[in-house]
C-alpha positions, -999 to +999 in steps of 0.1 A: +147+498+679+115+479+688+113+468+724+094+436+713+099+411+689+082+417+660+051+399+649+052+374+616+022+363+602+026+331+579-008+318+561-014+285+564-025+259+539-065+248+541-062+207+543-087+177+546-073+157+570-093+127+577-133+143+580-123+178+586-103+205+572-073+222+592-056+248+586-013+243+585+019+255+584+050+233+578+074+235+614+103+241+590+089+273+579+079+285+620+110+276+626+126+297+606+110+324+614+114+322+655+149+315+653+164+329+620+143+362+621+142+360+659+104+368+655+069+357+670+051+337+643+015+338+641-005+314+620-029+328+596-062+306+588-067+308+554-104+319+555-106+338+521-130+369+521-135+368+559-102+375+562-100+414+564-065+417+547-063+457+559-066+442+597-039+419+588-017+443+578-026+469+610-021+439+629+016+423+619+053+434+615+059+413+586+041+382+563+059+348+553+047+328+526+051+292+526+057+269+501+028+239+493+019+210+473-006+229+462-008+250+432-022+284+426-052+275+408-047+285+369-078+307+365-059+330+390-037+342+358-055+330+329-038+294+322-048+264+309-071+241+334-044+217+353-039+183+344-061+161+367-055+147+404-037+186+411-036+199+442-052+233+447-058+253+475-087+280+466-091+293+501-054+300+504-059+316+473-080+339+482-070+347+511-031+358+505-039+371+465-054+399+477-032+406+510+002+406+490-006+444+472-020+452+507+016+441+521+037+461+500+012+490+497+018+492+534+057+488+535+054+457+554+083+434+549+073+401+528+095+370+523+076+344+500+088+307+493+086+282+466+044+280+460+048+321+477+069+331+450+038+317+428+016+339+446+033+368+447+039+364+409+003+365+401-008+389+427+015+409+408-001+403+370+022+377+364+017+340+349+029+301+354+044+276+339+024+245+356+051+221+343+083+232+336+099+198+329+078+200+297+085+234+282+108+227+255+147+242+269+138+242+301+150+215+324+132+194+353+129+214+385+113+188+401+126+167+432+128+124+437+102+122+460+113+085+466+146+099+478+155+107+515+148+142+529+180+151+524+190+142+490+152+159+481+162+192+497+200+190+491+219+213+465+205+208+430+219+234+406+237+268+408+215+303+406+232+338+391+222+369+411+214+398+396+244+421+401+237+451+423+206+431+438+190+426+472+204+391+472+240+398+457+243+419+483+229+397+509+253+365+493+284+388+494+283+371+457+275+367+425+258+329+425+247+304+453+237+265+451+200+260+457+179+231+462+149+227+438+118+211+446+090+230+424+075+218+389+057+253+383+079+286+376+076+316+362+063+322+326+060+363+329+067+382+355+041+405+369+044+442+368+067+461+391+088+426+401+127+429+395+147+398+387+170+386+412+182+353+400+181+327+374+180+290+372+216+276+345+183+274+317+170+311+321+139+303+348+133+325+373+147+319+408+140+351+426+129+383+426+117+416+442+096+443+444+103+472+421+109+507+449+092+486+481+095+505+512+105+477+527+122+439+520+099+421+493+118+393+484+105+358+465+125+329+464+117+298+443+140+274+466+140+264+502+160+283+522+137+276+554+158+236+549+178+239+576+184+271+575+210+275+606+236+252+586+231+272+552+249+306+557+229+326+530+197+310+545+209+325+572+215+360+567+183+359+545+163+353+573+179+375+597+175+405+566+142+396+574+136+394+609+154+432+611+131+448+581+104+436+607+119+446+638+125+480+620+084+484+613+074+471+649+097+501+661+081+526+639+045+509+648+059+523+687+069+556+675+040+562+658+016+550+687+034+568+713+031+599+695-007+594+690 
């Protein structure tokens, strides 16, 4: 196995904070990543087409993507124009869209959360629900945001795994308990994505990549909350950290027999 710890890129979100923009990335989500996956996270500025996505992919061992108060914008898959005062992110947009084939295409592991399951949804042809909470038989995914942190990211409904799945096997079961903190979901799922879990009303919880050489796995919950005290969390990240340690070894092999 790799002799390094392997490399984790995470895209960050593009924000106006005060006069300028910065590019950011949540602690919870680093966190995860350097002590769950036992990795080196890198931040990726989101910097749309001067981001050279096949440099990206030469360059890292795997690829988080973070959840956001930002939505995907809806011209991305052909929806309706969002209700006003929504939150967009056009530059993260661009930047990770086009990266995601590039990922998998590459057999580079890829864990995406909450606003990256959106993503990876309509990278792959997929489409959105902007509010599920108003789709007749679908119930309100949403979170209290007047509520503590706690209550906000603590256990809001049960999920069923797809039997035989990544995450069944990863669960040692067949349901967990997830939090829920997301009013967009899945309306169709994009080409070559497998379902891995579903919400008690049918909605889409998770799901992979049809025959990826490597972990592709999108989750729309928050397993980065805490992680080290949530044992599925747990051995979701570490499933993760190994896929990447596995490619920064092969990355070795490779070099040292150029």
């Amino acid at each position: 196995m790799s002799s390094r710890k392997p490399l984790i890129g995470i895209p960050a979100d593009r924000r106006l904070l005060g006069h300028h923009y910065f590019h950011c990335v949540g602690e919870k989500y680093i966190k995860a990543v350097v002590d769950g996956a036992d990795a080196i996270a890198v931040l990726i500025p989101s910097l749309g087409d001067a981001m050279d996505a096949g440099e990206l992919v030469n360059d890292f061992d795997g690829i988080l993507l973070t959840g956001s108060p930002s939505n995907v914008e809806p011209h991305r898959y052909g929806g309706p124009a969002s209700a006003e005062g929504t939150w967009h992110d056009p530059e993260r947009d661009a930047t990770t869209l086009p990266l995601i084939p590039r990922i998998i295409a590459a057999g580079m592991p890829l864990l995406a959360i909450c606003r990256g399951f959106q993503e990876m949804n309509v990278a792959f042809g997929g489409t959105l629900w902007q509010k599920l909470h108003e789709v007749a038989g679908l119930n309100n995914h949403t979170e209290d945001k007047n509520a503590q942190l706690d209550e906000q990211y603590g256990p809001a409904h049960k999920v069923a795994l797809t039997r035989g799945g990544q995450l069944a096997r990863l669960a040692g079961s067949d349901e967990l308990i997830v939090n829920s903190l997301h009013s967009q979901g899945v309306q169709t799922l994009g080409q070559g994505l497998e379902v891995e879990a579903r919400a008690p009303d049918g909605v889409i919880e998770a799901f992979g990549v049809r025959n990826a050489k490597s972990l592709a796995l999108a989750v729309q919950w928050h397993p980065e909350w805490k992680f080290a005290e949530d044992k599925f969390s747990r051995a979701l990240f570490a499933a993760f950290g190994e896929a990447a340690r596995e490619r920064a070894h092969r990355t070795q092999v490779r070099a040292k027999a150029g």
